[in-house]
NULOTOR-137589 format. One record per atom (N, C-alpha, C): residue in one letter; x, y, z. Coordinates in pm, whole numbers, padded with zeros to 5 digits, always signed. Example, Ala and Ser with C-alpha at 12.3 -4.5 7.8 and 13.67 -1.06 7.14 Angstrom:
2
a+01319-00569+00780 a+01230-00450+00780 a+01320-00330+00780 s+01285-00225+00708 s+01367-00106+00714 s+01290+00003+00787 
END
This chain:
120
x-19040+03833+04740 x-19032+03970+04782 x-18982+04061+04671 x-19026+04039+04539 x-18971+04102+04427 x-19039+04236+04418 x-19139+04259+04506 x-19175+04400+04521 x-19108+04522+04611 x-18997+04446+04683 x-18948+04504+04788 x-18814+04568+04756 x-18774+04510+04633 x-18638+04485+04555 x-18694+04563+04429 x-18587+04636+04339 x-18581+04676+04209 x-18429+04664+04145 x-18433+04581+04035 x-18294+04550+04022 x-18315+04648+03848 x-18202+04716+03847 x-18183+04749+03743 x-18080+04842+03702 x-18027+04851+03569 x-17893+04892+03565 x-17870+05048+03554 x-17764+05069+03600 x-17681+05230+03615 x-17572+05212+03590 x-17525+05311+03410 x-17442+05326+03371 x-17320+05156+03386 x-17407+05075+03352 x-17387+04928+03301 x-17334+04849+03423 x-17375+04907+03581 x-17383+04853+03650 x-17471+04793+03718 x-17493+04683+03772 x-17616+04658+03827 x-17671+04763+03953 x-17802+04786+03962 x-17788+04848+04150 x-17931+04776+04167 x-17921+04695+04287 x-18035+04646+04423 x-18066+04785+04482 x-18162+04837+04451 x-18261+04935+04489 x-18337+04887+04614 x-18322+04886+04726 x-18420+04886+04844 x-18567+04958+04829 x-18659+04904+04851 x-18794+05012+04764 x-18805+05003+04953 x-18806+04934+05053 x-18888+04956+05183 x-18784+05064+05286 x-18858+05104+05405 x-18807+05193+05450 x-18760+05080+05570 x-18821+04989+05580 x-18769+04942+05756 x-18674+04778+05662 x-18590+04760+05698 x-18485+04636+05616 x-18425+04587+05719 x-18471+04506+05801 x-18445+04428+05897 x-18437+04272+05854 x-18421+04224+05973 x-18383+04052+05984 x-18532+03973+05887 x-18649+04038+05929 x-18760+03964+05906 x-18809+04011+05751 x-18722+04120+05717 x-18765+04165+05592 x-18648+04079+05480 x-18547+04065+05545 x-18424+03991+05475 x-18445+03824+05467 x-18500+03810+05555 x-18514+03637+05584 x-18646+03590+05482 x-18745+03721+05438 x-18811+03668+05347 x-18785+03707+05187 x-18682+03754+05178 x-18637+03855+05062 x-18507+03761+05021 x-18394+03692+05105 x-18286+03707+05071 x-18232+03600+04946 x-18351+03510+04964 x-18339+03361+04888 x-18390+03477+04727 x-18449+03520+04715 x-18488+03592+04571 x-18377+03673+04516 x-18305+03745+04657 x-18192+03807+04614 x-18093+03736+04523 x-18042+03637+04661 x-17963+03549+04594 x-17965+03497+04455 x-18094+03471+04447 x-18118+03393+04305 x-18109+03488+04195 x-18111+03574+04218 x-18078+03730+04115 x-17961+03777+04097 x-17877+03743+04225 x-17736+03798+04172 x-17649+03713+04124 x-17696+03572+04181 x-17648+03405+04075 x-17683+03397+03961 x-17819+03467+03914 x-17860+03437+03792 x-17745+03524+03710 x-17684+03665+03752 x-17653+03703+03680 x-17459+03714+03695 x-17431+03609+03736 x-17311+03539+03803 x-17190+03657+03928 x-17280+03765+03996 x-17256+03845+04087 x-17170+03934+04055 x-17210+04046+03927 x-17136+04160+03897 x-17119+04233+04017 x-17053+04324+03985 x-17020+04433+04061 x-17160+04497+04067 x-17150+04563+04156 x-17315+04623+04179 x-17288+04734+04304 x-17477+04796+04297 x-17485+04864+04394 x-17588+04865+04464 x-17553+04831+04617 x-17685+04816+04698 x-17774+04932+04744 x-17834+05009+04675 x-17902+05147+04696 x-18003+05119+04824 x-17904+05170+04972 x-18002+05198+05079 x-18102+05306+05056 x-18106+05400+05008 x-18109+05518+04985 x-18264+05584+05079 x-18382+05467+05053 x-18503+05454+05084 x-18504+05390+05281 x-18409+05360+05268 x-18399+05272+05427 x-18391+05389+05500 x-18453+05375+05614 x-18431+05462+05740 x-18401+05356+05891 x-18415+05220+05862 x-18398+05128+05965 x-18362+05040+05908 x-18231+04971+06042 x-18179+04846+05952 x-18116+04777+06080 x-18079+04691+06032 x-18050+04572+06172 x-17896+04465+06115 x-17872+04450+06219 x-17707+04395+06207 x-17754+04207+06102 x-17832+04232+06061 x-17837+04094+06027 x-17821+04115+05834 x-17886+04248+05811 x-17852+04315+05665 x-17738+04313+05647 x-17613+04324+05715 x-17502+04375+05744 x-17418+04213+05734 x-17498+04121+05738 x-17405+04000+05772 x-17427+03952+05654 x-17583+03996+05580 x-17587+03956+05430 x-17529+03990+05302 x-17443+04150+05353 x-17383+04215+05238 x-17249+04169+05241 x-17223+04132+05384 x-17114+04117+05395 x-17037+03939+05324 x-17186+03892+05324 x-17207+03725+05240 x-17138+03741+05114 x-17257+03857+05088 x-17288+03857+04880 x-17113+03952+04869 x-17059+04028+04963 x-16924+04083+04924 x-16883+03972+04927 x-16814+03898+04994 x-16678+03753+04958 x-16712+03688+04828 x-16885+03699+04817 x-16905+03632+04668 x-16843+03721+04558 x-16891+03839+04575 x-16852+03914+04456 x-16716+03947+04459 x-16635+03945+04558 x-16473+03954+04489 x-16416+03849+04482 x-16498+03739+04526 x-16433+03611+04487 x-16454+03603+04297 x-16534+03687+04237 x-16576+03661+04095 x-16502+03803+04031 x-16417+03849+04128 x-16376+03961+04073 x-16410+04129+04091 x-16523+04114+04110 x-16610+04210+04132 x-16605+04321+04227 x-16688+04358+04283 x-16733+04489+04401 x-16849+04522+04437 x-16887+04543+04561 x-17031+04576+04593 x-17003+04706+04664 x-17097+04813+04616 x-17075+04947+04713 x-17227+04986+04760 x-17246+05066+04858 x-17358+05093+04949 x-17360+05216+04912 x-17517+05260+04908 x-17572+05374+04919 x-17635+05428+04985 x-17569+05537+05067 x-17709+05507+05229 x-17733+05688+05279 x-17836+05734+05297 x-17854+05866+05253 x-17913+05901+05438 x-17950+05801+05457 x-17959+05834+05617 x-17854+05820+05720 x-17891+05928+05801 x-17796+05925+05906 x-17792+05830+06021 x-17913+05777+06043 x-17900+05710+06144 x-17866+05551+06084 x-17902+05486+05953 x-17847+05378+05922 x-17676+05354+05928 x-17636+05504+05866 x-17545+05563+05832 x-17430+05542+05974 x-17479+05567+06051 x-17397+05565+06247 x-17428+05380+06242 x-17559+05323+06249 x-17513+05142+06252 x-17396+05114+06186 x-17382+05156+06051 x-17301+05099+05967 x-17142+05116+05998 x-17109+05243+06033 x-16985+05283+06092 x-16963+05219+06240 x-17094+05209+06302 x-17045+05100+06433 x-17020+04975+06440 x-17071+04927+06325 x-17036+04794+06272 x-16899+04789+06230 x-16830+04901+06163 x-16739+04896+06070 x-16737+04886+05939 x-16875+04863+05908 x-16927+04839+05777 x-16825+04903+05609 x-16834+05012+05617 x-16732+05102+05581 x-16570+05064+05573 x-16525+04981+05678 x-16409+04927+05627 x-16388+04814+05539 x-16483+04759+05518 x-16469+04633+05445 x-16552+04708+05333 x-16689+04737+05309 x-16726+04822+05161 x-16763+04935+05197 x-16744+05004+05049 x-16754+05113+05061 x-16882+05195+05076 x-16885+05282+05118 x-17030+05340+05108 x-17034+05464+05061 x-17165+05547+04995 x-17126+05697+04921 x-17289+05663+04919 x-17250+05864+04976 x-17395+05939+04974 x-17525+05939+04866 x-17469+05898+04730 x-17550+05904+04596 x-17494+05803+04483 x-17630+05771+04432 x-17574+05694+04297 x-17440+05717+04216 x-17513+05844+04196 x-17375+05904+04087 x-17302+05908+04140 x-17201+05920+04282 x-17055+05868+04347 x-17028+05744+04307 x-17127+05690+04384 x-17100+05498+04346 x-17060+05443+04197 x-17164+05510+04093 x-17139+05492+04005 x-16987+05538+03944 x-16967+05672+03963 x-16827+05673+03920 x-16713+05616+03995 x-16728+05579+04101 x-16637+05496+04160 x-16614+05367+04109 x-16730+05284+04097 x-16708+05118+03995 x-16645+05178+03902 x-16670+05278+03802 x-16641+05305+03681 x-16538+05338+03677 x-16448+05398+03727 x-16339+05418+03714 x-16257+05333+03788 x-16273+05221+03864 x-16231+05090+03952 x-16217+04982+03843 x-16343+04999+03737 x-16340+04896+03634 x-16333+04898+03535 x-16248+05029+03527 x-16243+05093+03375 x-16295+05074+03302 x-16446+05133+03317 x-16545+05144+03193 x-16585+05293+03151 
END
């Protein structure tokens, strides 16, 4: 599913770019093994998961970020969300999503947030 995904860096952070609009269970269950192998390959920096393109999403995305987070602060790291819709935006807060990572309206928040979290 490497068409579904765009990995590439911002201001020397990684960000997982979502390219699809619907990111559900069936879109994750065929995507997530490629993920994985992408953020192992690159031993799970700090990063950013750019919803930005999502307009639908399902509690099962939510159990995967919440995976790849214990990985990444187990290595030190941080994962922050980017989510520009409102209605993903209300799942995520009903989840709680938001208390455990962070989320911000635009790249450039996210970005200066790692950046000044990781003093770069």
């Amino acid at each position: 599913m490497e068409g579904h995904f765009k990995l590439h860096e911002y201001r020397t952070i990684l960000v997982v770019e979502v390219l699809v609009e619907k990111f559900d269970f069936f879109e994750l269950s065929e995507s997530s093994g490629y993920l994985r192998k992408m953020l192992h390959e690159r031993h799970y920096p700090s990063m950013i998961f750019d919803l930005s393109r999502v307009t639908f999403i399902d509690s099962s995305v939510f159990g995967f970020l919440l995976e790849i987070h214990n990985i990444i602060k187990k290595k030190g790291n941080e994962i922050v969300v980017v989510c520009t819709d409102q209605g993903v935006l209300n799942v995520m807060i009903m989840l709680t999503v938001p208390d455990i990572i962070k989320v911000f309206q635009s790249r450039e928040k996210a970005g200066e947030y790692l950046n000044i979290k990781l003093n770069l």
